[in-house]
PDB file of N, CA, C and O in Angstrom:
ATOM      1  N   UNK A   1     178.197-134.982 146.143  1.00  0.00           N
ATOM      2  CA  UNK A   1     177.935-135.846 145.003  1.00  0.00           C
ATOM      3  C   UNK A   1     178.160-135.042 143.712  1.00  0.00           C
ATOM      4  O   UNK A   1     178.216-133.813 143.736  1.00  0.00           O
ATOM      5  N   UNK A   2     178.318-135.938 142.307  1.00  0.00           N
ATOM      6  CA  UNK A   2     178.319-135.115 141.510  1.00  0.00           C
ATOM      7  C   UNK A   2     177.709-134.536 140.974  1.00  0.00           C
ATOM      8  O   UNK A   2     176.647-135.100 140.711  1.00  0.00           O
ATOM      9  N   UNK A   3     177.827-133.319 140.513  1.00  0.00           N
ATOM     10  CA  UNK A   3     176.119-132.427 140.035  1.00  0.00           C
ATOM     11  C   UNK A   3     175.462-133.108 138.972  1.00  0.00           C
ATOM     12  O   UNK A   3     174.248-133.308 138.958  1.00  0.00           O
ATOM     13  N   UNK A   4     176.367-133.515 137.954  1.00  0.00           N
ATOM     14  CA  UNK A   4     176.293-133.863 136.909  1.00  0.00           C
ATOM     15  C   UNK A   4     175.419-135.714 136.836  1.00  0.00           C
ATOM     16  O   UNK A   4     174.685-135.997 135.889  1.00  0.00           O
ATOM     17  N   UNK A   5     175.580-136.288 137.489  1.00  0.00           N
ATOM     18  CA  UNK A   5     174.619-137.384 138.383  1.00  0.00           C
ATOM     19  C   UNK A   5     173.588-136.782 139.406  1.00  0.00           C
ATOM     20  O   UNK A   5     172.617-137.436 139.788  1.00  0.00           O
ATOM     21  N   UNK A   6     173.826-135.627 139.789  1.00  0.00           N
ATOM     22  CA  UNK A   6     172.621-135.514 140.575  1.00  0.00           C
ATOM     23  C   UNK A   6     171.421-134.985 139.999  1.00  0.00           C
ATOM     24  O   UNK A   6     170.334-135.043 140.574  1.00  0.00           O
ATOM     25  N   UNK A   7     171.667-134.283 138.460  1.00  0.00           N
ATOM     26  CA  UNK A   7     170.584-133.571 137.465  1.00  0.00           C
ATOM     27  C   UNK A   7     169.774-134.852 137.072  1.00  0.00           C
ATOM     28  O   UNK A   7     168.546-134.938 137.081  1.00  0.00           O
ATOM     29  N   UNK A   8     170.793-135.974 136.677  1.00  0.00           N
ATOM     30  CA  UNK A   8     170.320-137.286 135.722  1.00  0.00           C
ATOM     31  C   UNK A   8     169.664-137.905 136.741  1.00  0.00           C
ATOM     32  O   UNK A   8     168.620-138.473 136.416  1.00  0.00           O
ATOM     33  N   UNK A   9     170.033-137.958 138.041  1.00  0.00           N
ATOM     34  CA  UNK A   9     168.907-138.534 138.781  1.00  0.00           C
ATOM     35  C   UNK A   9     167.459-138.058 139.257  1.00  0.00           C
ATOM     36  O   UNK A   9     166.586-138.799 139.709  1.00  0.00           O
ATOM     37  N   UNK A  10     167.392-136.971 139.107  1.00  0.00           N
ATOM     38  CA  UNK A  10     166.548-135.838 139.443  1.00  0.00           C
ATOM     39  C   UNK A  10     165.819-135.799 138.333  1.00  0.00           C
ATOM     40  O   UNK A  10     164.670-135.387 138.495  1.00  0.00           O
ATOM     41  N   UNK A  11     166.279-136.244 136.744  1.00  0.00           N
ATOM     42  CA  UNK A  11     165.410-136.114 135.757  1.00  0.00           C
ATOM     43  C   UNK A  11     164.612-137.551 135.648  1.00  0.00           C
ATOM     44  O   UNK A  11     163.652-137.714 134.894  1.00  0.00           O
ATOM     45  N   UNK A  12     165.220-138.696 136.621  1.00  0.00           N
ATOM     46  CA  UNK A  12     164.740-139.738 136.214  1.00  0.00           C
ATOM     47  C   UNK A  12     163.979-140.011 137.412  1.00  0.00           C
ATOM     48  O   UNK A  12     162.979-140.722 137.305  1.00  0.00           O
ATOM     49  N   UNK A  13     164.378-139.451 138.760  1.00  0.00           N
ATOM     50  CA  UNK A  13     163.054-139.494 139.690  1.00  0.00           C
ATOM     51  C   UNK A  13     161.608-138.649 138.871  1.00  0.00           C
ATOM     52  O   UNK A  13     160.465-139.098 138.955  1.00  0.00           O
ATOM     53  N   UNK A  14     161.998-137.276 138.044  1.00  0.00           N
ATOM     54  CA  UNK A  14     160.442-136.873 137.443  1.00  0.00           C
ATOM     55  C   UNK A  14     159.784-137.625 136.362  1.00  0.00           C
ATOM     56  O   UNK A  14     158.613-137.380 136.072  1.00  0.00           O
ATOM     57  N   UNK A  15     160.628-138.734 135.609  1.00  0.00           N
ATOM     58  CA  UNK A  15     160.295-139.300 134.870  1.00  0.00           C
ATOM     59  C   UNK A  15     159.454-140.497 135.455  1.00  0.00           C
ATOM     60  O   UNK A  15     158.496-140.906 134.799  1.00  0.00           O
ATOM     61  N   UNK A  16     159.744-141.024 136.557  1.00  0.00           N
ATOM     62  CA  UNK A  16     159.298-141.964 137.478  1.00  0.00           C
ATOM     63  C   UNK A  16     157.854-141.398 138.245  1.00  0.00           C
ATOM     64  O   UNK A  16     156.943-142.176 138.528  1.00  0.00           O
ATOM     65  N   UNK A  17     157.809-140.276 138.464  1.00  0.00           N
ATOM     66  CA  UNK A  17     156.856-139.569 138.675  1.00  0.00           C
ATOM     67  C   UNK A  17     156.028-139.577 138.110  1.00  0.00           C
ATOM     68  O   UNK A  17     154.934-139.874 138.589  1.00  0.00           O
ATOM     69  N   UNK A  18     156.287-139.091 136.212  1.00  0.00           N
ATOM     70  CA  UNK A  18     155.044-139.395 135.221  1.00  0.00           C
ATOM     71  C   UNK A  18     154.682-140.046 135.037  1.00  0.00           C
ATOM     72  O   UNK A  18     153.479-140.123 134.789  1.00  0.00           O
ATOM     73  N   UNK A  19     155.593-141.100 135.033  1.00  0.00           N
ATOM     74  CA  UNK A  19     155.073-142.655 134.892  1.00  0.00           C
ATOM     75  C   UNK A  19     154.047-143.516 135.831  1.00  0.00           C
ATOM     76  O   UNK A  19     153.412-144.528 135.531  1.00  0.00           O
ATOM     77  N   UNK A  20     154.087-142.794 137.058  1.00  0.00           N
ATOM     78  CA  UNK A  20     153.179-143.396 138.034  1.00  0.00           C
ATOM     79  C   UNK A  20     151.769-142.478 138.022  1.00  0.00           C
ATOM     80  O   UNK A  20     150.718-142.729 138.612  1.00  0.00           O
ATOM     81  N   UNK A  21     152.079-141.371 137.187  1.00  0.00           N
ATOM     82  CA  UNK A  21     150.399-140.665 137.436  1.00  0.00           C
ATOM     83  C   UNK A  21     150.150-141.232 136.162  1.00  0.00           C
ATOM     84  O   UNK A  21     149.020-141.704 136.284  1.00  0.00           O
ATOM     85  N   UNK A  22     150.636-141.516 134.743  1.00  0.00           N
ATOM     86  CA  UNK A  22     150.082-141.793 133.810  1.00  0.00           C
ATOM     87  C   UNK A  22     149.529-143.197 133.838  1.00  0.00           C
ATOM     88  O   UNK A  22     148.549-143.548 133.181  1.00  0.00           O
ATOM     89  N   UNK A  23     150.230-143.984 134.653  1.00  0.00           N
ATOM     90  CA  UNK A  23     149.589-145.250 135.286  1.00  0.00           C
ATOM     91  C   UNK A  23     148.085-145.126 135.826  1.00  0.00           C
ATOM     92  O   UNK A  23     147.073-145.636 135.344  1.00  0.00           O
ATOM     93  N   UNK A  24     148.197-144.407 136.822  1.00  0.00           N
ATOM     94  CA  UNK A  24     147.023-143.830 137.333  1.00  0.00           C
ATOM     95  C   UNK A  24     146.040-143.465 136.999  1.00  0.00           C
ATOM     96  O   UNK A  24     145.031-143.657 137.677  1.00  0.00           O
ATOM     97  N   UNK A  25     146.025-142.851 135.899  1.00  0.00           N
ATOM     98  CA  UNK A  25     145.054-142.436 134.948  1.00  0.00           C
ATOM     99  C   UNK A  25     144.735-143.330 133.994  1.00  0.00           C
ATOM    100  O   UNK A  25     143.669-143.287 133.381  1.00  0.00           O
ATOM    101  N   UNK A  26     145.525-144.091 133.830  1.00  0.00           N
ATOM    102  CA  UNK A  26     145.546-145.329 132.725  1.00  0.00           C
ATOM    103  C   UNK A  26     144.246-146.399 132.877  1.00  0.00           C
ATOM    104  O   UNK A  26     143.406-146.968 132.181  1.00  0.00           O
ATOM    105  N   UNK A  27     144.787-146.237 134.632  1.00  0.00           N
ATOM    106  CA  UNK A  27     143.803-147.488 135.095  1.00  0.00           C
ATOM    107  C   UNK A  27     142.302-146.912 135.592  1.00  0.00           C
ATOM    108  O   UNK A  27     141.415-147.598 136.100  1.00  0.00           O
ATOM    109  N   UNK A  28     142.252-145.481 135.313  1.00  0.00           N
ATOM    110  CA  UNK A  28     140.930-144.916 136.012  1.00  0.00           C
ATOM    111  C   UNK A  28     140.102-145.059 134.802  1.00  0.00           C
ATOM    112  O   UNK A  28     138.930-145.414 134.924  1.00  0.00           O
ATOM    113  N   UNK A  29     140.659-144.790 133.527  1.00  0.00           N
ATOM    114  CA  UNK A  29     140.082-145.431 132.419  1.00  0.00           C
ATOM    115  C   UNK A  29     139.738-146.547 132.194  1.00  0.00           C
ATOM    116  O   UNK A  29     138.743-146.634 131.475  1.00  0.00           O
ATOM    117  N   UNK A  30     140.286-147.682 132.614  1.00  0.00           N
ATOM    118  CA  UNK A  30     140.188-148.995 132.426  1.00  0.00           C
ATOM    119  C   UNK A  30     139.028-149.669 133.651  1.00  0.00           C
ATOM    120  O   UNK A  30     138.108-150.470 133.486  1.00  0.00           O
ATOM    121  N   UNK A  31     139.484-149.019 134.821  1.00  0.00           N
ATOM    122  CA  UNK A  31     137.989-148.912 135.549  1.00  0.00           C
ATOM    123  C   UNK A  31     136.872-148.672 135.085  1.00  0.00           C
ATOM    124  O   UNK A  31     135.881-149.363 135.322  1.00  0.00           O
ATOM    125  N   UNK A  32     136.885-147.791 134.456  1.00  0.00           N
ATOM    126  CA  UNK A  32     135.379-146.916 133.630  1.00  0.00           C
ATOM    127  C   UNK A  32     135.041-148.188 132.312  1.00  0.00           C
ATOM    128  O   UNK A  32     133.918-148.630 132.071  1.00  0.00           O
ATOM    129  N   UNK A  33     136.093-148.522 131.722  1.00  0.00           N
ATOM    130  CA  UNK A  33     135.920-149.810 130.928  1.00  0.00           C
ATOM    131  C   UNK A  33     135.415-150.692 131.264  1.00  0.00           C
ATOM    132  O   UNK A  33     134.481-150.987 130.518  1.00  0.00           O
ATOM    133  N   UNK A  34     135.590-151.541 132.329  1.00  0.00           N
ATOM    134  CA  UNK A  34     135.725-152.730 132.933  1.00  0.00           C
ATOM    135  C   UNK A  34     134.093-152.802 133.808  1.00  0.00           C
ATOM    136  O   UNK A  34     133.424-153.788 134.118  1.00  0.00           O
ATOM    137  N   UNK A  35     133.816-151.220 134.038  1.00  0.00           N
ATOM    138  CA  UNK A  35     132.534-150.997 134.692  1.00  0.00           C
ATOM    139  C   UNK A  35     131.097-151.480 133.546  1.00  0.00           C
ATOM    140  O   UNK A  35     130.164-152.275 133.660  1.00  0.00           O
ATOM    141  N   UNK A  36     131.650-150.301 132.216  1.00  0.00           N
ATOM    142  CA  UNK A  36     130.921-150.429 131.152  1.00  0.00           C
ATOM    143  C   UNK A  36     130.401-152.283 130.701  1.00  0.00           C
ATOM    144  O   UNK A  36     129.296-152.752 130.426  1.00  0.00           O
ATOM    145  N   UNK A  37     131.950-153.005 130.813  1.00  0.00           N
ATOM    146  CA  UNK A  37     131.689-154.526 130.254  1.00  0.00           C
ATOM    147  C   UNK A  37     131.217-155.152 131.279  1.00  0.00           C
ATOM    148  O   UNK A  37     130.953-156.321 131.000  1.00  0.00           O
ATOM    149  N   UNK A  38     130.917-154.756 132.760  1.00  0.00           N
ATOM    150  CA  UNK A  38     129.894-155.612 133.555  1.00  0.00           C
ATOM    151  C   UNK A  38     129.020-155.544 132.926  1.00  0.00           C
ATOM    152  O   UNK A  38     128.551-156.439 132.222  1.00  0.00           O
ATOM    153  N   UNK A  39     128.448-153.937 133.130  1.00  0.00           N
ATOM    154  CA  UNK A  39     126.851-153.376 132.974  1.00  0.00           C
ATOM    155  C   UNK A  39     126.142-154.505 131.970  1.00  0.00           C
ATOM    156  O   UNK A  39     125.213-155.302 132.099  1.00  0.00           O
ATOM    157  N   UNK A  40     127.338-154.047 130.595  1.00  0.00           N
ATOM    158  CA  UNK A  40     126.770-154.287 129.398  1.00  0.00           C
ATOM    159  C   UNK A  40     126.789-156.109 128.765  1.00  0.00           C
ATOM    160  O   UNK A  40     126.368-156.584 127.710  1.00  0.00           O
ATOM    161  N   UNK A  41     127.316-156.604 129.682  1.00  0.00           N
ATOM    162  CA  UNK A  41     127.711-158.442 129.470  1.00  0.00           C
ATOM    163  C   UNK A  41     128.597-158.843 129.110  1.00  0.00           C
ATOM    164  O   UNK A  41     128.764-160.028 128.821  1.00  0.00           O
ATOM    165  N   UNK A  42     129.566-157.792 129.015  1.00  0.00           N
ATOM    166  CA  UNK A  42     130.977-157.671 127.277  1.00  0.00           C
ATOM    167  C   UNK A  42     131.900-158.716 128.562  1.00  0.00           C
ATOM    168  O   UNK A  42     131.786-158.710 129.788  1.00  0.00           O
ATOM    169  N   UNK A  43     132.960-159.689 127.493  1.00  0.00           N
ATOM    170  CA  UNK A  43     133.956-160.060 128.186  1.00  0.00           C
ATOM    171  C   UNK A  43     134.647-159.113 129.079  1.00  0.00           C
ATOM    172  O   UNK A  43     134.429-157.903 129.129  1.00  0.00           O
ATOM    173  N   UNK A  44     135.688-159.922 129.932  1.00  0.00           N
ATOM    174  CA  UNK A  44     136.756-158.895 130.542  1.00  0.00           C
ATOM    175  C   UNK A  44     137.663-158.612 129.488  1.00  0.00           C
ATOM    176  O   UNK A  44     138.028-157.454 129.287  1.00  0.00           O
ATOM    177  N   UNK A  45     138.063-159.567 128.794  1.00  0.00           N
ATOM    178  CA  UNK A  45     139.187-159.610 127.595  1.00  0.00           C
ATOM    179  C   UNK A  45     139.176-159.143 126.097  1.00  0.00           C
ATOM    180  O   UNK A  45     138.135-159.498 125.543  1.00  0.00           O
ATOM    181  N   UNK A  46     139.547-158.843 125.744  1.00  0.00           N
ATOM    182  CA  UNK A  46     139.709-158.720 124.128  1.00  0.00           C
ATOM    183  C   UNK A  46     140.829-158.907 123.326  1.00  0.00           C
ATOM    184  O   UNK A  46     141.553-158.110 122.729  1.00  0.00           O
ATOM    185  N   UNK A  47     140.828-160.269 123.443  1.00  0.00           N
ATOM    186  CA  UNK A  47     142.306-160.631 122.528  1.00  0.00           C
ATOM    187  C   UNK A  47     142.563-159.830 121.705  1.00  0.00           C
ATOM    188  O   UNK A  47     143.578-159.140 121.803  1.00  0.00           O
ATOM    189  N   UNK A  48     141.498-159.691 120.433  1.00  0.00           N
ATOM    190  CA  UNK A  48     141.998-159.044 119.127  1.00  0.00           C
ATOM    191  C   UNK A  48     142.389-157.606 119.408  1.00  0.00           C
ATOM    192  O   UNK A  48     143.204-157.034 118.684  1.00  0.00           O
ATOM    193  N   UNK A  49     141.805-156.999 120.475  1.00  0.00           N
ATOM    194  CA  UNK A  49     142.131-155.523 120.592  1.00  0.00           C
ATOM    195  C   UNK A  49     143.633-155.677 121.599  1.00  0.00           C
ATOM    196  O   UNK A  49     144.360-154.683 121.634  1.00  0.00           O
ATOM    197  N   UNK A  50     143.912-156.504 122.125  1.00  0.00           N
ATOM    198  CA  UNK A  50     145.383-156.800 122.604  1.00  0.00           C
ATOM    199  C   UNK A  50     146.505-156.836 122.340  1.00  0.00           C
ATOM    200  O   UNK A  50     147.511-156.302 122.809  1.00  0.00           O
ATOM    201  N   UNK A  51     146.150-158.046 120.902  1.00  0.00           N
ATOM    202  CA  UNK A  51     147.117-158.234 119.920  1.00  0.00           C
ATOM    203  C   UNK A  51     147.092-157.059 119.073  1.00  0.00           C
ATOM    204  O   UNK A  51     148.117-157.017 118.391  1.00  0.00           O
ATOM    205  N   UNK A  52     146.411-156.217 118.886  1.00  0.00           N
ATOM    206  CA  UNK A  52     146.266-154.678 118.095  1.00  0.00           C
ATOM    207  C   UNK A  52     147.219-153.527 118.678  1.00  0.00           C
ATOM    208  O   UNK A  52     147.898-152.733 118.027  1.00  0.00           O
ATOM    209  N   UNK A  53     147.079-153.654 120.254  1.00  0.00           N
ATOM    210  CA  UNK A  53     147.774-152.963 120.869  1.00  0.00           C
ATOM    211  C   UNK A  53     149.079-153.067 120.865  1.00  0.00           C
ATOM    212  O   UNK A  53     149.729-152.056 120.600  1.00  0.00           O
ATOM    213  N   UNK A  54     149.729-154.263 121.146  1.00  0.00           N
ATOM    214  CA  UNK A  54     150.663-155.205 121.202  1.00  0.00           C
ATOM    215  C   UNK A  54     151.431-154.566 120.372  1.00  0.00           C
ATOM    216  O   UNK A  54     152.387-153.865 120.704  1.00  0.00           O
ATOM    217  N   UNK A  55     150.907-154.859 118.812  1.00  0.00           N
ATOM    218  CA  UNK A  55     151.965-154.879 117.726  1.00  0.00           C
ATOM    219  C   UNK A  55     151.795-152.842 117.300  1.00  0.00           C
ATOM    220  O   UNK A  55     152.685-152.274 116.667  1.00  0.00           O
ATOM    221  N   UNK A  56     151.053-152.403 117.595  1.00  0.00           N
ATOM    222  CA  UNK A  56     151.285-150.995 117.545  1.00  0.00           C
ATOM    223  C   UNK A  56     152.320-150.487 118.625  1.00  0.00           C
ATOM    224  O   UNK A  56     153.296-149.816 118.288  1.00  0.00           O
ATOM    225  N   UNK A  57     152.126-150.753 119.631  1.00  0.00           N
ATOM    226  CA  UNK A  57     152.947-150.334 121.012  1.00  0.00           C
ATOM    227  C   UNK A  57     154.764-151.234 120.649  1.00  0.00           C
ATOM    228  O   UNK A  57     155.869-150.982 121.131  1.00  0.00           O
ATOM    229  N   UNK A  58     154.314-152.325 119.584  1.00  0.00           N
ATOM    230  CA  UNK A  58     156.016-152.725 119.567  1.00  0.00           C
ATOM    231  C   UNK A  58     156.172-151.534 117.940  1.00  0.00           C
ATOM    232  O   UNK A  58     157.341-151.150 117.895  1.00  0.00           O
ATOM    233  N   UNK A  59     155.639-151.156 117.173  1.00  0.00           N
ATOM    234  CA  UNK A  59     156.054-150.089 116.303  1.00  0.00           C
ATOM    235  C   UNK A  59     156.727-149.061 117.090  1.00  0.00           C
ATOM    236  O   UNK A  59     157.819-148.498 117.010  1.00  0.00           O
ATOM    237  N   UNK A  60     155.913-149.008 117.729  1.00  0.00           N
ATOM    238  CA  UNK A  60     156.495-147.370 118.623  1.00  0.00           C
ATOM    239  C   UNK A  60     157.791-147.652 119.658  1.00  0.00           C
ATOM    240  O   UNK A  60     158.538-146.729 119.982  1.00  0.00           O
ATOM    241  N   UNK A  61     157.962-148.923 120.104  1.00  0.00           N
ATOM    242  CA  UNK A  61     159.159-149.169 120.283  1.00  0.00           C
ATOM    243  C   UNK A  61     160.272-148.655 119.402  1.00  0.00           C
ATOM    244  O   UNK A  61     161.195-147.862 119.584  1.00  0.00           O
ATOM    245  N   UNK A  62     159.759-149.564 118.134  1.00  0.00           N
ATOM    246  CA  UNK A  62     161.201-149.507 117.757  1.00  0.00           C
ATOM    247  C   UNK A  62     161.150-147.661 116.961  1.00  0.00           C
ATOM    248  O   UNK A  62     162.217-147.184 116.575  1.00  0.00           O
ATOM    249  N   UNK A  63     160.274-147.113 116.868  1.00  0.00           N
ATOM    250  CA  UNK A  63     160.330-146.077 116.265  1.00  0.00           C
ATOM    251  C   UNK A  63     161.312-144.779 117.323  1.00  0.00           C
ATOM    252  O   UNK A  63     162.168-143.938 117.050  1.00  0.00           O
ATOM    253  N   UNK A  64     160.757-145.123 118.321  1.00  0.00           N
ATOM    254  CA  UNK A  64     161.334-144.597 119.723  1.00  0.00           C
ATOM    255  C   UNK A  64     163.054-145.418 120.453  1.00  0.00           C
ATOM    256  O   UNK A  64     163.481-145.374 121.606  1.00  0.00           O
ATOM    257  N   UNK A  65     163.527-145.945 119.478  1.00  0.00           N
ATOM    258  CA  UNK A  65     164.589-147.007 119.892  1.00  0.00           C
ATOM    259  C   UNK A  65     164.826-147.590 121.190  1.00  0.00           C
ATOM    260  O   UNK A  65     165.791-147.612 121.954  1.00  0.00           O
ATOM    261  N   UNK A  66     163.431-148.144 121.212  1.00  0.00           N
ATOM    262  CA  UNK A  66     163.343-148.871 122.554  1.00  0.00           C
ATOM    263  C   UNK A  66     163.262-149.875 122.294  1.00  0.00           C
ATOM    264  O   UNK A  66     162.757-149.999 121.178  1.00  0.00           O
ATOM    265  N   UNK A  67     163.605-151.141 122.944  1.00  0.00           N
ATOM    266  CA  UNK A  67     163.454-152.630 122.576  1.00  0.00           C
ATOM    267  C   UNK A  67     161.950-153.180 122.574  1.00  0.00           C
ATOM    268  O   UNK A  67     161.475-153.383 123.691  1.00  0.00           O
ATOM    269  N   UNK A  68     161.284-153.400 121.660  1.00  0.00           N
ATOM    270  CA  UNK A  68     160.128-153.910 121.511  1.00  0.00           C
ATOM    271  C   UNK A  68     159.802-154.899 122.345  1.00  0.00           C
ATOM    272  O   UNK A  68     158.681-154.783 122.838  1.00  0.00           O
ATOM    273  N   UNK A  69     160.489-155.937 122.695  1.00  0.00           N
ATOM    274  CA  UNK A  69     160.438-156.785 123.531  1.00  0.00           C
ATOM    275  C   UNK A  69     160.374-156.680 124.700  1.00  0.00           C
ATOM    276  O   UNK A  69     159.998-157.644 125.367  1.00  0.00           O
ATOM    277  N   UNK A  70     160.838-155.080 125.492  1.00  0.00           N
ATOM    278  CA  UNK A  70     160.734-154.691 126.666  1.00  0.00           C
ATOM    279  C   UNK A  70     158.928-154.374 126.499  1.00  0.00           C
ATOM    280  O   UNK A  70     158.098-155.106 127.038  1.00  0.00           O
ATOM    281  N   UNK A  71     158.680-153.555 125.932  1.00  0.00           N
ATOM    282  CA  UNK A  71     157.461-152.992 125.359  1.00  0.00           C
ATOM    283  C   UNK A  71     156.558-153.944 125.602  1.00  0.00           C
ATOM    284  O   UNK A  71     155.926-153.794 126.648  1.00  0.00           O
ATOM    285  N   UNK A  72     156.360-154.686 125.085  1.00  0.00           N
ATOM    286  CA  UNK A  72     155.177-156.177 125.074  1.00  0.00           C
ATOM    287  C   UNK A  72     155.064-156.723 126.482  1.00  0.00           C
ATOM    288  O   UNK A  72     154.155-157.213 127.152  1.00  0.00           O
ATOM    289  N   UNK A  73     156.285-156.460 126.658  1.00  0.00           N
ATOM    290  CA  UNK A  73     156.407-157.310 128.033  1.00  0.00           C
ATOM    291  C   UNK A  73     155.653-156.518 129.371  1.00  0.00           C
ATOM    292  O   UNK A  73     154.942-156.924 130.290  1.00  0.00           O
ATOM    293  N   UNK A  74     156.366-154.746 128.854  1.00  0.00           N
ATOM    294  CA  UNK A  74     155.282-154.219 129.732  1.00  0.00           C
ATOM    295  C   UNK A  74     153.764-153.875 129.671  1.00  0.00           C
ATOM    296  O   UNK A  74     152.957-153.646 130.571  1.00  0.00           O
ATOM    297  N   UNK A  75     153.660-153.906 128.532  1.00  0.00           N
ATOM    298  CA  UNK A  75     152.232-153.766 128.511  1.00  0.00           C
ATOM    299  C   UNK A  75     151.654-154.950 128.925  1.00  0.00           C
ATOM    300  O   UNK A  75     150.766-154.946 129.778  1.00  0.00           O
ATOM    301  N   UNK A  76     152.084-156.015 128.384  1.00  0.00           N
ATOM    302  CA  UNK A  76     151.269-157.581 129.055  1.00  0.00           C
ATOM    303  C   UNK A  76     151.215-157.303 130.301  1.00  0.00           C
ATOM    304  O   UNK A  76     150.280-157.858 130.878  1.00  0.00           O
ATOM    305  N   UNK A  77     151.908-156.612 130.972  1.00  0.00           N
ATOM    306  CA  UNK A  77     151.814-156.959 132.110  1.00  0.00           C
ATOM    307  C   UNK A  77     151.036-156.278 132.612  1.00  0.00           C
ATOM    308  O   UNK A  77     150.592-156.769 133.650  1.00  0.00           O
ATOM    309  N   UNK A  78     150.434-154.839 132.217  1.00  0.00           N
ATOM    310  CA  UNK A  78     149.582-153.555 131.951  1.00  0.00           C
ATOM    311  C   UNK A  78     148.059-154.291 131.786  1.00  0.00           C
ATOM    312  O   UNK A  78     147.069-154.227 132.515  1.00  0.00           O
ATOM    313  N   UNK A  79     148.251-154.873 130.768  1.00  0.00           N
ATOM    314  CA  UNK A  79     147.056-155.596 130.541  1.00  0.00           C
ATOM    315  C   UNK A  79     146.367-156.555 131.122  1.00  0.00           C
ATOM    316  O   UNK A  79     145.169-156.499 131.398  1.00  0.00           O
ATOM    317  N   UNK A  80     147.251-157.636 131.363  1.00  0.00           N
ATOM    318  CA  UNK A  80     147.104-158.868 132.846  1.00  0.00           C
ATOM    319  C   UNK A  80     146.321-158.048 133.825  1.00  0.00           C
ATOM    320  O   UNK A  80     145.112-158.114 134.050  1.00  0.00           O
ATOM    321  N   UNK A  81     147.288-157.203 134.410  1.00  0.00           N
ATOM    322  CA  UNK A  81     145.986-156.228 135.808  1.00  0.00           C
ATOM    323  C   UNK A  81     144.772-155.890 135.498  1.00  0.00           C
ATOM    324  O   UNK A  81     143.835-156.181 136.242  1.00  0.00           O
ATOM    325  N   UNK A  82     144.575-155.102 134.140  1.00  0.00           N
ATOM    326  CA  UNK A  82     143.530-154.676 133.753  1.00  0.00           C
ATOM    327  C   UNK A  82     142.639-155.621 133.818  1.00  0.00           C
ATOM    328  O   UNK A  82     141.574-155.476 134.418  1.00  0.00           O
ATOM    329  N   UNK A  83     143.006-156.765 133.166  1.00  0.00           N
ATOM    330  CA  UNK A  83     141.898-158.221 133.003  1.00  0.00           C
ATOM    331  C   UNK A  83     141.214-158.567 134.373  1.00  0.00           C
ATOM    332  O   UNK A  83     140.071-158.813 134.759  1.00  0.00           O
ATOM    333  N   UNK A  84     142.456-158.468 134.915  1.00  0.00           N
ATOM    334  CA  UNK A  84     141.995-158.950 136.720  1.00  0.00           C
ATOM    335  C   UNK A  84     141.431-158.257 136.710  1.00  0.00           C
ATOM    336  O   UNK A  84     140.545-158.440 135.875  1.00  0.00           O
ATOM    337  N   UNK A  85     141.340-157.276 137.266  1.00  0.00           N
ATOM    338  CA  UNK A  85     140.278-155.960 137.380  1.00  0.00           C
ATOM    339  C   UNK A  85     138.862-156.285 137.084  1.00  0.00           C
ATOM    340  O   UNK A  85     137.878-156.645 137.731  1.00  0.00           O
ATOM    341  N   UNK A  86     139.219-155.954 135.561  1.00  0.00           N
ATOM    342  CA  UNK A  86     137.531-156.221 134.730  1.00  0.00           C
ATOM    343  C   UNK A  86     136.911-157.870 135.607  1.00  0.00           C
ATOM    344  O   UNK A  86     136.076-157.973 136.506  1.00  0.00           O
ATOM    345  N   UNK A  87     137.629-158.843 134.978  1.00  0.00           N
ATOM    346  CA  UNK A  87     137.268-159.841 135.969  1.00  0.00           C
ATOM    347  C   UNK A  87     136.600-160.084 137.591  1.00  0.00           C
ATOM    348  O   UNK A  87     135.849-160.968 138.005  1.00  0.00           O
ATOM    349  N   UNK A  88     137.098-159.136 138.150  1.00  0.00           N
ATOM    350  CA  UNK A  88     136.129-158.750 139.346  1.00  0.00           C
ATOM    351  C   UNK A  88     135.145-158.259 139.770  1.00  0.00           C
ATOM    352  O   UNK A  88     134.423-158.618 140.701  1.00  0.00           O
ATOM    353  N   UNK A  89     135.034-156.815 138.621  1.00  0.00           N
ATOM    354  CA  UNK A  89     134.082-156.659 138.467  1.00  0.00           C
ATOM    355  C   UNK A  89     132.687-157.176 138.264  1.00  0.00           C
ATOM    356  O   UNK A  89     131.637-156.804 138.787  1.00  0.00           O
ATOM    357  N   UNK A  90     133.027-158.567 136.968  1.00  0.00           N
ATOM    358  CA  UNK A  90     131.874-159.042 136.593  1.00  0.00           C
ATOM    359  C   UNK A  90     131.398-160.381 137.972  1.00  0.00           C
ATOM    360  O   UNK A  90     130.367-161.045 138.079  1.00  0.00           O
ATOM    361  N   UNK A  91     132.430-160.356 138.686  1.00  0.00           N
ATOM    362  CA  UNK A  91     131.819-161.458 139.770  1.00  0.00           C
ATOM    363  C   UNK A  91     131.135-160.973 140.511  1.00  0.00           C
ATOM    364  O   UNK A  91     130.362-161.653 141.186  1.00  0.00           O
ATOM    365  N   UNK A  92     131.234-159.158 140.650  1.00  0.00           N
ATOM    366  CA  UNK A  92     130.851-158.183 141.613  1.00  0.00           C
ATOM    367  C   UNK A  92     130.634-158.594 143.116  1.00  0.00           C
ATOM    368  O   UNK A  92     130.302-157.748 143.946  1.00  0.00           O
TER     369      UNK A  92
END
């Protein structure tokens, strides 16, 4: 194969790598969250802190020349789980 494809794939399997432990950690936080808003009565959700995230995480898109629209899309979708999550929690 070519070396020159086999570096770029090799940099994007470790990139795939970070991406799944920073996931990981993402959500061990959001556990610890989601624990806190049983205990404490708090919704699972927080729109306003969503839409906060949202439009900061699409800045950094485009600051990072990434399509903002990819961005939103993944985090919604980041966030959706999280909700579920918290949501289960409080049915315990």
């Amino acid at each position: 194969m070519d070396e020159t494809l086999t570096r770029y794939r090799e940099s994007i399997d470790n990139i795939d790598a970070a991406l799944v432990f920073m996931l990981a950690e993402r959500f061990k936080v959001t556990q610890a969250v989601g624990e806190y808003k049983a205990t404490h009565d708090l919704p699972p959700a927080d729109p306003g802190r969503e839409e906060r995230q949202i439009a900061r995480l699409r800045q950094l898109a485009l600051d990072a020349n990434l399509d903002p629209d990819f961005t939103e899309k993944f985090l919604r979708f980041i966030i959706d789980e999280v909700i579920r999550h918290h949501e289960r929690l409080r049915e315990g």
